[in-house]
N, C-alpha and C positions, 0 to 999 in steps of 0.2 A: 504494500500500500504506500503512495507517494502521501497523499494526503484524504482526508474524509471529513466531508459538509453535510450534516448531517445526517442523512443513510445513505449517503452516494458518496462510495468509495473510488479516488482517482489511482488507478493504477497503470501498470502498462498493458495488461488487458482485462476487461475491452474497454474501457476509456479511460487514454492515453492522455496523460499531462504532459506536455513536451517544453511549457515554457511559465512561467509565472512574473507576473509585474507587480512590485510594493512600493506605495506612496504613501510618505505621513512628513508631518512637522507641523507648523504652528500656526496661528490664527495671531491678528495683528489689526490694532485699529490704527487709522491713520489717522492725522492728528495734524492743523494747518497751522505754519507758524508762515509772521510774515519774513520778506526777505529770506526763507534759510529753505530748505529741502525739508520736506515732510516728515514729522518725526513719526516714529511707529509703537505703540504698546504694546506688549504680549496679552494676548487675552486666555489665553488657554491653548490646547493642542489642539490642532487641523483634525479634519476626518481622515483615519486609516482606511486606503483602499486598498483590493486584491486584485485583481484577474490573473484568471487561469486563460490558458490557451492549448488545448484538448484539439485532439484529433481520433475519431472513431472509424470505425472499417466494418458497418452493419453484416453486409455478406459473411465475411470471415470470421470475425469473433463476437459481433454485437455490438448492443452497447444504446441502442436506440432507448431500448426503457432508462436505463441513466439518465438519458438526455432529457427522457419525459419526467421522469420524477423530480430531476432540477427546477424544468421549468412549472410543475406543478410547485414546488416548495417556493418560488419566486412570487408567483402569482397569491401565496395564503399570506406573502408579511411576516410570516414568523420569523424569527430569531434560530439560527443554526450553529451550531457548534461545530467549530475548526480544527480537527486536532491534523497533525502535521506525521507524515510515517514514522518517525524515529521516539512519538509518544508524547509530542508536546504538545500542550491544551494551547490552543492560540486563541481563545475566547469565543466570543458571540457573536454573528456577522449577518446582515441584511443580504438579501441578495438584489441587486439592483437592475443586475438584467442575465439573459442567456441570451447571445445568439449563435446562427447557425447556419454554414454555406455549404450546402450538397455540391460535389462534382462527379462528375462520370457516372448520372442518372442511369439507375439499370429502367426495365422493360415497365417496373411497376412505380418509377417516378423516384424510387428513394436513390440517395446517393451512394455511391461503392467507397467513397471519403467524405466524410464530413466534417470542417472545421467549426470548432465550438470554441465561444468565449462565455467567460462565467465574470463579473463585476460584480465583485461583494465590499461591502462597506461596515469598520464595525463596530459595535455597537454594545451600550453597558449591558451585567447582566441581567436579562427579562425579570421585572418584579422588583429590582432591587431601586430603592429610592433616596437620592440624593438631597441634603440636608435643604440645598436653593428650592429645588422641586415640594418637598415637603413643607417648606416655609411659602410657598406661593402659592398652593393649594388651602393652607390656614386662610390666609386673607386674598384668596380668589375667588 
């Protein structure tokens, strides 16, 4: 297992991870001063993003229902848990999209290669409530 979101295991078959992109860092207010370059404040950290970039071979080994179960897990908004092959919990992650480009259409339309992208974004854990959150719900 390369990685698993949560019941959809990426491995190398039948759905293959061949590539992953990670983006994070920080959120920043800008802030106008005259005459000088814009100062910046930290505000907290930026959103952590993922994409996977999968590639499945339906004919051969499968993989088609993977694909369907992502995009059904995409479509409920739940919250999925990351963990990474080597056993490491990487938390709670949104999934923000799946897509998906068939080539070399066999006879019944589906593809002999499909390239899949998964974009997940992520997110505290489900339920758990933050002191601000809690304090804006008192007086909201």
């Amino acid at each position: 297992m390369l990685y698993q979101l949560g019941g959809t295991q990426f491995d190398v078959v039948p759905f293959n991870t061949h590539e992953t992109d990670h983006e994070m860092g920080g959120d920043f207010a800008a802030k106008d001063l005259i005459g000088a370059l814009r100062d910046r404040e930290f505000v907290g950290p930026s959103d952590e993003k993922l994409t996977f970039s999968c590639r499945i071979f339906p004919a051969k080994f499968g993989g088609i229902e993977e694909l369907e179960g992502l995009q059904v897990a995409a479509v409920s908004g739940e919250p999925q848990i990351l963990v990474r092959g080597d056993g490491t919990n990487l938390g709670w992650w949104v999934i923000d999209k799946v897509g998906d480009k068939a080539t070399f259409l066999d006879i019944k339309g589906v593809g002999r290669v499909i390239e899949v992208q998964i974009a997940i974004t992520r997110v505290p854990v489900p339920g758990k409530t933050t002191i601000l959150g809690a304090l804006l719900r008192l007086f909201g």
